[in-house]
C-alpha positions as CSV (number, residue, x, y, z in Angstrom):
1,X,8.9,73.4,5.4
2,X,11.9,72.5,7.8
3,X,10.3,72.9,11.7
4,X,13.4,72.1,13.0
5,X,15.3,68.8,14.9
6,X,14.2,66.9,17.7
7,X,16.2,64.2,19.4
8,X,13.6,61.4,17.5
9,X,13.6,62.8,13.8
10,X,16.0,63.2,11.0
11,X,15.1,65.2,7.8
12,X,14.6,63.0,4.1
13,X,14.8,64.7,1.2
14,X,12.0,63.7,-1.0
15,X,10.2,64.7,-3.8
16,X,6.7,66.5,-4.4
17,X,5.3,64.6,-7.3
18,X,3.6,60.7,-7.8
19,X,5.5,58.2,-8.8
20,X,6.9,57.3,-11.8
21,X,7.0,54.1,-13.3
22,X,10.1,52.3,-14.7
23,X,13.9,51.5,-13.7
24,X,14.7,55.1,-14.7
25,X,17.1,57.2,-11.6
26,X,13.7,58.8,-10.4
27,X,11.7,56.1,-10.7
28,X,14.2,54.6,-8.2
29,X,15.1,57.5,-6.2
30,X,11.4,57.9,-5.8
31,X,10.9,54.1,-4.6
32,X,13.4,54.2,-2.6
33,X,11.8,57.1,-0.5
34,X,8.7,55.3,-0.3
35,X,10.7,52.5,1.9
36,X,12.1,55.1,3.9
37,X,8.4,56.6,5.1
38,X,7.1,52.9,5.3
39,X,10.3,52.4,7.5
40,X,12.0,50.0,5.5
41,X,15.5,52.0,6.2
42,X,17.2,48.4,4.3
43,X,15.4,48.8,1.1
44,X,15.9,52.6,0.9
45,X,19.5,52.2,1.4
46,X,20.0,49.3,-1.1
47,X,18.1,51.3,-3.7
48,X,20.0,54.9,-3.3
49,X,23.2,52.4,-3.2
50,X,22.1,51.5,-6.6
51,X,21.9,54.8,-7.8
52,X,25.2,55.9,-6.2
53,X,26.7,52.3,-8.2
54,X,25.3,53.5,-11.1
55,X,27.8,56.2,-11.0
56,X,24.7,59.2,-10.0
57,X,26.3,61.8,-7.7
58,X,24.1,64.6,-5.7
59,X,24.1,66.2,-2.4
60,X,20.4,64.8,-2.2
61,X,21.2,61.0,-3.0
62,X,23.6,61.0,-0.5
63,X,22.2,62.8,1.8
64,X,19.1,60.4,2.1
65,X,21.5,57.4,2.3
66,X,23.2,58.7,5.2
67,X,19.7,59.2,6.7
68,X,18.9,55.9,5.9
69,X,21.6,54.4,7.4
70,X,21.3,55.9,10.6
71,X,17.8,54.7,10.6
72,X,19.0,51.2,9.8
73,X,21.9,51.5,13.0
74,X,25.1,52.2,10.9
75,X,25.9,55.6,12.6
76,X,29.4,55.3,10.9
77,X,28.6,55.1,7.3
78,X,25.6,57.8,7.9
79,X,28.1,60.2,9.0
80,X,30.3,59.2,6.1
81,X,27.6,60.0,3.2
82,X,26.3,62.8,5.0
83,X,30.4,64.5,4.9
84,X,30.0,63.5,1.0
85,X,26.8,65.4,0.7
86,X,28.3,68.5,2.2
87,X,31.5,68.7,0.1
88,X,29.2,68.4,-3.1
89,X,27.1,70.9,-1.5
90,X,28.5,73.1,1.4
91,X,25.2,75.2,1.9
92,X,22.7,71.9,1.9
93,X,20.8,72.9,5.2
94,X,19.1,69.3,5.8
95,X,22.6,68.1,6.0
96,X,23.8,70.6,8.5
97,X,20.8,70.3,10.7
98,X,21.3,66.3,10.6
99,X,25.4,66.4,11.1
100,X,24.7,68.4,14.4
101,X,21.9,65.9,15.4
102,X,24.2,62.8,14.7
103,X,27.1,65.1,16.4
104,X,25.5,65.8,19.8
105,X,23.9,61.9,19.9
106,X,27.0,60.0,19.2
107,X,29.9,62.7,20.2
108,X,32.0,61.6,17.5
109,X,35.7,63.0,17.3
110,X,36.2,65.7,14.4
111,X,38.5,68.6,13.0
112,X,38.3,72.0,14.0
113,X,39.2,73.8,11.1
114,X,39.8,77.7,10.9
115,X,38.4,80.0,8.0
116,X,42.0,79.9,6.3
117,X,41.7,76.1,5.8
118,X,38.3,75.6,4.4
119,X,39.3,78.6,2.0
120,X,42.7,76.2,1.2
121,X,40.0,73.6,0.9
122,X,37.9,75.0,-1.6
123,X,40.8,75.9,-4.2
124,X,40.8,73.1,-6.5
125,X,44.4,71.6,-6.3
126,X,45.5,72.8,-9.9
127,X,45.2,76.2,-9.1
128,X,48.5,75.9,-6.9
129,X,50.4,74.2,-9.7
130,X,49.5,76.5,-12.2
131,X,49.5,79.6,-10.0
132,X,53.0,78.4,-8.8
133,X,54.6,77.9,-12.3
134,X,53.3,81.2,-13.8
135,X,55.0,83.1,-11.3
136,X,58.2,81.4,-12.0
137,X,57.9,82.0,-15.4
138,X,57.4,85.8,-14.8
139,X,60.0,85.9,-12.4
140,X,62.9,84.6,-14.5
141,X,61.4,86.8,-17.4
142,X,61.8,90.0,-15.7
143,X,65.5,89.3,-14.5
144,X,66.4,88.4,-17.8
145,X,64.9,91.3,-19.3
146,X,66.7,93.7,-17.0
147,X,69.8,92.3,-18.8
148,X,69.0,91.9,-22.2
149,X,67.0,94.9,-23.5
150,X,68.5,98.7,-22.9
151,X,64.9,99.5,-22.4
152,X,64.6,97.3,-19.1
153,X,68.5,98.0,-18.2
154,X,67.7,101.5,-17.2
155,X,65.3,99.9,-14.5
156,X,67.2,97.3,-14.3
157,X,67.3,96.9,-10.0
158,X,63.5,97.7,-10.5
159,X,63.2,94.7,-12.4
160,X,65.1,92.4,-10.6
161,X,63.6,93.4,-7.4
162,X,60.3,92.5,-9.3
163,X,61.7,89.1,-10.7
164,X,62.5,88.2,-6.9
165,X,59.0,88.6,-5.7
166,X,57.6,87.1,-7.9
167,X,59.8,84.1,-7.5
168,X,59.4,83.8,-3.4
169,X,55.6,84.2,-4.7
170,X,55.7,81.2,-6.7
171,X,57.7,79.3,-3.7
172,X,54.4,80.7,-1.4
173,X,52.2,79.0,-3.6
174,X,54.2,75.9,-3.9
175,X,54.0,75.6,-0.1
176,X,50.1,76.5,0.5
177,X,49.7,73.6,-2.5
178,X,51.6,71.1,-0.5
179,X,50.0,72.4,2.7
180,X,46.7,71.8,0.7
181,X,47.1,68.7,-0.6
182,X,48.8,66.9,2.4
183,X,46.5,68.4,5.1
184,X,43.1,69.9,4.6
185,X,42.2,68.4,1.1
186,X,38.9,66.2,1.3
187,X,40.7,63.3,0.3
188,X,43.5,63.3,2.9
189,X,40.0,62.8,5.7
190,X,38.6,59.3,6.2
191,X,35.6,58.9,8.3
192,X,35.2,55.7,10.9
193,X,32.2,53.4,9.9
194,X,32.0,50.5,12.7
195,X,31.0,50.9,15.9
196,X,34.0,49.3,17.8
197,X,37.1,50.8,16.1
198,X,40.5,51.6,18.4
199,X,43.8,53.6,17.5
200,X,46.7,51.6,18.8
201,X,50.2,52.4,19.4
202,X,51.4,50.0,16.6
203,X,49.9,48.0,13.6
204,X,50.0,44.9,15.5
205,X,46.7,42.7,17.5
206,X,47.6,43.8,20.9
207,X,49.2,46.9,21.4
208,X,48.3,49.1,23.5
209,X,44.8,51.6,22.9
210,X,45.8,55.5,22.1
211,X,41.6,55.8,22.1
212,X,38.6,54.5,20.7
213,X,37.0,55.9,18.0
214,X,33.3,56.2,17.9
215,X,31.6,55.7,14.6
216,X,31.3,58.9,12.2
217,X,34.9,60.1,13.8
218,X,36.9,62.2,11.4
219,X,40.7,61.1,10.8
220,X,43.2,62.3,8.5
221,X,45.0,59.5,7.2
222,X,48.8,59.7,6.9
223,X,50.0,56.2,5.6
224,X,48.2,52.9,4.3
225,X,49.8,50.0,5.3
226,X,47.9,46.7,3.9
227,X,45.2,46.1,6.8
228,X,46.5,49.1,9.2
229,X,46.0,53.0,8.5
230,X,48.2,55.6,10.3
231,X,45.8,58.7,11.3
232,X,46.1,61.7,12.7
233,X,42.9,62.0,15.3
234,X,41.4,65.5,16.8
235,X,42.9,66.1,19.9
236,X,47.0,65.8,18.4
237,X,46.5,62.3,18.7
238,X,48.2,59.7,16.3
239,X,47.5,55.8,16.1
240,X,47.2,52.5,13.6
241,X,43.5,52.0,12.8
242,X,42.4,48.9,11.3
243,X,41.6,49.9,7.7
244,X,38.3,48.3,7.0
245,X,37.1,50.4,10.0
246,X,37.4,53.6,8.0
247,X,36.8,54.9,4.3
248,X,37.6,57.9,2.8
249,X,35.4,61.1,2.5
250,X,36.8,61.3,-1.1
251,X,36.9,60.7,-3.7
252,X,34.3,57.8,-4.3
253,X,35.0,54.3,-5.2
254,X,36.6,53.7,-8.2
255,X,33.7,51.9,-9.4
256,X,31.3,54.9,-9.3
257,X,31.7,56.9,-12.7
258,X,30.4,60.4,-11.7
259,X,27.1,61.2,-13.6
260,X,24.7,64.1,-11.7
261,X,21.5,63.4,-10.5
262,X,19.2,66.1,-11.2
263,X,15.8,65.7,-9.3
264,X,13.6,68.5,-7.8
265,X,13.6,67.7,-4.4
266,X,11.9,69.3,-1.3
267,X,12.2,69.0,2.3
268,X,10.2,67.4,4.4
269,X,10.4,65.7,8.3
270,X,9.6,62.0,9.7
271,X,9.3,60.6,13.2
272,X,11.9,57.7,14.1
């Protein structure tokens, strides 16, 4: 049972039965575990790395990398897995409970967004597109009904008036879509990994600092240019960040070919 955070503990998913033996996913999922409580944070992370490689996804997998990372000093990429954990699963409570921890103990920078966008965020981007183009479809089918057919002529303005809404529907939808997709989608937001990243004023060695970034900051990135990224920053801030010093919240590498992990896990606490 979950007692709670304390400024020295961070929460590992684990599981509740012996080990297995074997290269199998819970064979290594379970070994890796074991280096975590034996405090070998290196080993841990290399093995749910693996897994993660091996194209396994789950909120638990990454959740206990990001733990594992932090434990090893990477605050940056901890952050990062534990952002992936929540958008596979939203409600995971060990990952909440650890993203405040890491939140009040590094003060990283990150977006406030309102209930509207998270609801824009959950709507999987086809929805728009689809949404968007049936509406057009009835739109243009009711004004050229009210002309065609006596039976739609005697409502005729009726119709059309209904043809026009939903057209400027359709044009709502295409808008909220592009709002979606350019703004609050998980893979327009990047997160910072090292510890000594900057946004400058230009993509050049030199310029002048717009602020620095500590590691788990949240950015939204706006244009890749070779070894510079343009990125909006909390705060209405814009600057050039070098682009090894962040990686996307999503999607995944294109190496990883999704494939779900399904292990019963359990909650449990350990010291740092």
């Amino acid at each position: 049972m979950i007692r709670g955070l304390c400024c020295a503990m961070l929460l590992l998913t684990s599981t509740s039965w012996s080990v297995p033996k074997g290269n199998d996913k819970d064979s290594i999922f379970q070994w890796a575990n074991e280096n975590f409580e034996q405090g070998d944070f290196e080993k841990a992370s290399s093995s749910y790395r693996s897994l993660i490689d091996s194209g396994h996804i789950s909120p638990d997998l990454f959740y206990n990398l990001g733990t594992s990372l932090y434990r090893e000093g990477k605050a940056g990429e901890a952050m990062l897995w534990l952002r992936r954990a929540q958008l596979l699963d939203g409600n995971l409570p060990e990952a909440k409970q650890n993203t405040e921890f890491l939140r009040t103990r590094i003060a990283f920078l990150e977006f406030a967004d309102d209930g509207f966008q998270l609801f824009l965020r959950g709507i999987p981007p086809g929805v728009f597109l689809w949404g968007g183009s049936l509406l057009v479809w009835l739109g243009l089918v009711s004004i050229a009904l009210s002309f065609s057919l006596q039976r739609f002529r005697d409502n005729q303005t009726w119709w059309i008036a209904l043809g026009i809404a939903f057209l400027m529907l359709s044009f709502v939808m295409h808008r909220l879509g592009q709002f979606r997709d350019s703004r609050v989608a998980p893979e327009n937001f990047a997160t910072v990994i090292v510890t000594d990243a900057v946004a400058s004023t230009a993509p050049t060695p030199g310029s002048s600092t717009v602020i620095e970034l500590p590691p788990g900051s949240e950015v939204r990135v706006l244009q890749v240019n070779g070894p510079w990224t343009y990125v909006d920053i909390p705060g209405n801030l814009r600057g050039w960040v070098r682009s090894e010093s962040v990686e996307a919240n999503w999607p995944l590498p294109e190496k990883t070919t999704p494939r779900n992990l399904d292990i019963p896990t359990e909650p449990v606490e350990i010291a740092e």
